[in-house]
N, C-alpha and C positions, 0 to 999 in steps of 0.2 A: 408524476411522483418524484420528489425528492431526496436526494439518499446520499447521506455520507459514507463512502465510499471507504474511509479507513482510518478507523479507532481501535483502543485496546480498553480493555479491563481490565483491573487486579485486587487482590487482596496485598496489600504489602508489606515484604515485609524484607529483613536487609541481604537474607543471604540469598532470595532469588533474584533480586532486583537490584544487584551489585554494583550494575552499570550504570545506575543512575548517578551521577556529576555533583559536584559539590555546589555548581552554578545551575544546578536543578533539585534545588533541595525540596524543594514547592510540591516536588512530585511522590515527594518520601512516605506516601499516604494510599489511602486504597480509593478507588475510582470505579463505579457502577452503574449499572444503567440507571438506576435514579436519579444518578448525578447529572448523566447526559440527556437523558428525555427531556426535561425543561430548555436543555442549551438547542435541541431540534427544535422543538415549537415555537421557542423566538425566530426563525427563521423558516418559518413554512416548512422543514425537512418532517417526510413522515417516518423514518427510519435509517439504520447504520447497517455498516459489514463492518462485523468485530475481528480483527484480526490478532494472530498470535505474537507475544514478545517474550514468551519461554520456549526453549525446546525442550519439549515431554509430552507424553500422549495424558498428563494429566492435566496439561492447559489446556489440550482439545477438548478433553472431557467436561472440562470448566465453561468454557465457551460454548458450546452444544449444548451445557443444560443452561446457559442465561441465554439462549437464543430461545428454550424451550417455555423458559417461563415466562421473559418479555418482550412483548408485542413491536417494541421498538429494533428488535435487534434482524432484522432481515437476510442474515448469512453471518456465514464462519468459514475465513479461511483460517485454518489448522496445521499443526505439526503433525507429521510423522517423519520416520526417519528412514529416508528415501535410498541411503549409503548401504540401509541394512540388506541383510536376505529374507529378514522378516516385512520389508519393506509392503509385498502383494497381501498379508496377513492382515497388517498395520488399516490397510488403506479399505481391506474388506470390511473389519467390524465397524470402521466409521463410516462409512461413505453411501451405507442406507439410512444413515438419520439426514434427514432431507434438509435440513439446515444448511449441512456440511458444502461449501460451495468452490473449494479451494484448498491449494498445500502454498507452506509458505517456508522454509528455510534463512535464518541470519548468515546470508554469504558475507555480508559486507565484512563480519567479524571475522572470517577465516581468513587465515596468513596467506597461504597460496588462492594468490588472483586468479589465477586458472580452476578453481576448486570443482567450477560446473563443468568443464570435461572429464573430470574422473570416469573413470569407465561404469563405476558403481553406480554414482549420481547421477548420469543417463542414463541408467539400467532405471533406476527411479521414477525420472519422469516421464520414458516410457508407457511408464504401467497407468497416468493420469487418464489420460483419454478413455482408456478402457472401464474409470469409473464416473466418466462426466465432470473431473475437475480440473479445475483451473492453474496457473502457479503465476506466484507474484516474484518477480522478479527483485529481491531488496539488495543493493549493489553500489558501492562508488565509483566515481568517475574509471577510475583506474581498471574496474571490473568491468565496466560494459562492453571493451572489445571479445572477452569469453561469453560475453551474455548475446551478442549479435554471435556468436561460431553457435551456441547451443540453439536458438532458435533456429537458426538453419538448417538443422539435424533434423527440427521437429515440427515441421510445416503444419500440420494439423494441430497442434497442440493451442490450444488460446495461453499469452501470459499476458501478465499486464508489469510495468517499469513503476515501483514505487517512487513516491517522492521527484519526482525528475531526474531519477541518478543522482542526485544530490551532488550537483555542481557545489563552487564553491563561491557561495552568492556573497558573502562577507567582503573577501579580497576582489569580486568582480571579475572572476576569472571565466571565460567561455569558450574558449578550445585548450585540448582537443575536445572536449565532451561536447560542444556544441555538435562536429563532424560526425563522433561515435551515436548523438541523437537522429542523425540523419538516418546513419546509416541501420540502426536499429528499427527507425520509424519504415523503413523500406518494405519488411514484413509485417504483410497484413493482418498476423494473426497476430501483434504485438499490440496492446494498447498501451495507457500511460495514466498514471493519476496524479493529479497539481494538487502536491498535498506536503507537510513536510519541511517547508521552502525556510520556516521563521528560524531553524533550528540550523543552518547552514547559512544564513545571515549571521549579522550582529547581534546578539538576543535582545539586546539592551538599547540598541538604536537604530535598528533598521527602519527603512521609511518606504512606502509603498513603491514609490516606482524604481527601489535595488529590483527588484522580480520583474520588470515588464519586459528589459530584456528576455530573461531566461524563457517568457512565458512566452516572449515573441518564437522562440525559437520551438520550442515545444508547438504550438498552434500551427505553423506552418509545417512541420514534419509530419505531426501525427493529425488533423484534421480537428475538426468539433465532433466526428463521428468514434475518434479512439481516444477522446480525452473525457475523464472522469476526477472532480469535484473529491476531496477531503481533508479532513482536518488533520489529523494525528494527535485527536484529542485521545487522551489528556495530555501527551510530552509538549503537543504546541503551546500550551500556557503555560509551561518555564521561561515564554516571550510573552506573549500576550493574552487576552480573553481570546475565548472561542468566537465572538462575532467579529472583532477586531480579525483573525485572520482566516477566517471565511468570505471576509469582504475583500480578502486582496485578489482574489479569484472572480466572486461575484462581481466586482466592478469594473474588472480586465473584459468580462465577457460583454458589458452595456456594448460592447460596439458590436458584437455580434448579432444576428436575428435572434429573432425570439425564438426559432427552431431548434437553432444551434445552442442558444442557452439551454432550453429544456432539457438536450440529449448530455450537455455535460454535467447538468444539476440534480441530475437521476435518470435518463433514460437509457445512457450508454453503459452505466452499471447492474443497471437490471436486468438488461439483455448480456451483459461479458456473464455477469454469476449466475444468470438465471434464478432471477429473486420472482 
């Protein structure tokens, strides 16, 4: 089985999706699994994990009912908000709709780089385990050394590292985040998804082998057994078509077996979410 590992949905509109760039204006439109089910079947993929790009429990709520009604959408990682005291409440009324496969927080946007030791925010993820889910890791360079202190905390816990930490593949840059990937990769409960990459490039002229470093380094840390396959469609095509950068992944892995291929093209994500 095949499976994009990490797309978003929305309805758009300006004041939730404020973030959206002026050199992403492409994206200024609403994006659904209609849109995406054709972009999977040009590509053998039978399915996606829809992940969250608002924080409200009414994105989760959005995401859980398009997971409900299309076939295509195989998981949901989700918002709740981990800092609160409502946080064990939060996590109860979601976490029996069997979709629900994961928590996901925008650390990357929080001012303090330290954000995941809060006492609170580990009071948070804490409480994951106890309901079967996951947490994705979304962070830059800058954040991963709090991100390697919080998994340490939480050995049982499975997370997975969005995007590759989103080095800074434009200017060519790889340490220290190359070190900080080591040393995250260290923990076996940590995986990683090769997703992401166009969007920390050049948008405009990146060219396939800027990423083979990064990929280099990412494969030798974290194995073919903790690396998982996705697009970040739709933000990925403010660069390119969705096949265009699927294939920067798909064609990095031709030198690997065919075993190795399969477990990054959906087998390692369907065993991390339990799809």
């Amino acid at each position: 089985m095949r499976i994009d590992s990490h797309q978003h949905f929305w309805h758009y509109n300006k004041a939730e999706y404020g973030w959206i760039p002026e050199d992403m204006s492409n994206l200024r439109q609403s994006f659904l699994p209609e849109d995406l089910g054709p972009l999977l079947k040009s590509l053998d993929f039978e399915g996606s994990v829809a992940v969250q790009a608002r924080q409200s429990l009414d994105e989760t709520e959005f995401l859980l009912n398009l997971a409900e009604q299309n076939s295509i959408v195989r998981g949901v990682v989700g918002w709740v908000d981990l800092c609160s005291a409502e946080a064990y409440s939060q996590l109860e009324k979601y976490a029996n709709n069997p979709f629900l496969k994961g928590i996901r927080h925008i650390v990357q946007d929080e001012p303090d780089d330290r954000f995941m030791l809060r006492e609170d925010f580990q009071k948070g993820i804490g409480l994951l385990k106890e309901f079967g889910l996951t947490y994705d890791l979304l962070v830059y360079p800058k954040q991963i050394p709090s991100a390697i202190e919080l998994v340490e905390q939480f050995p049982d816990q499975p997370f997975v590292l969005d995007h590759i930490g989103k080095p800074d593949i434009k200017n060519g840059v790889l340490n220290p985040w190359k070190e900080d990937i080591q040393k995250l990769a260290a923990f076996e409960n940590v995986s990683c998804k090769v997703s992401g990459m166009v969007t920390e490039a050049d948008l405009a002229n990146w060219k396939t082998s800027d990423f083979t470093p990064y990929l280099d380094v990412v494969f030798e840390a974290f194995g073919s057994d903790r690396i998982m396959i996705g697009s970040d469609w739709p933000v990925c095509t403010a660069s390119r078509d969705y096949l265009t950068v699927m294939e920067i992944v798909m064609k990095y892995l031709e030198q690997l077996s065919p075993e190795a291929q399969e477990k990054v093209l959906g087998r390692n994500c369907v065993k991390f979410y339990g799809l």
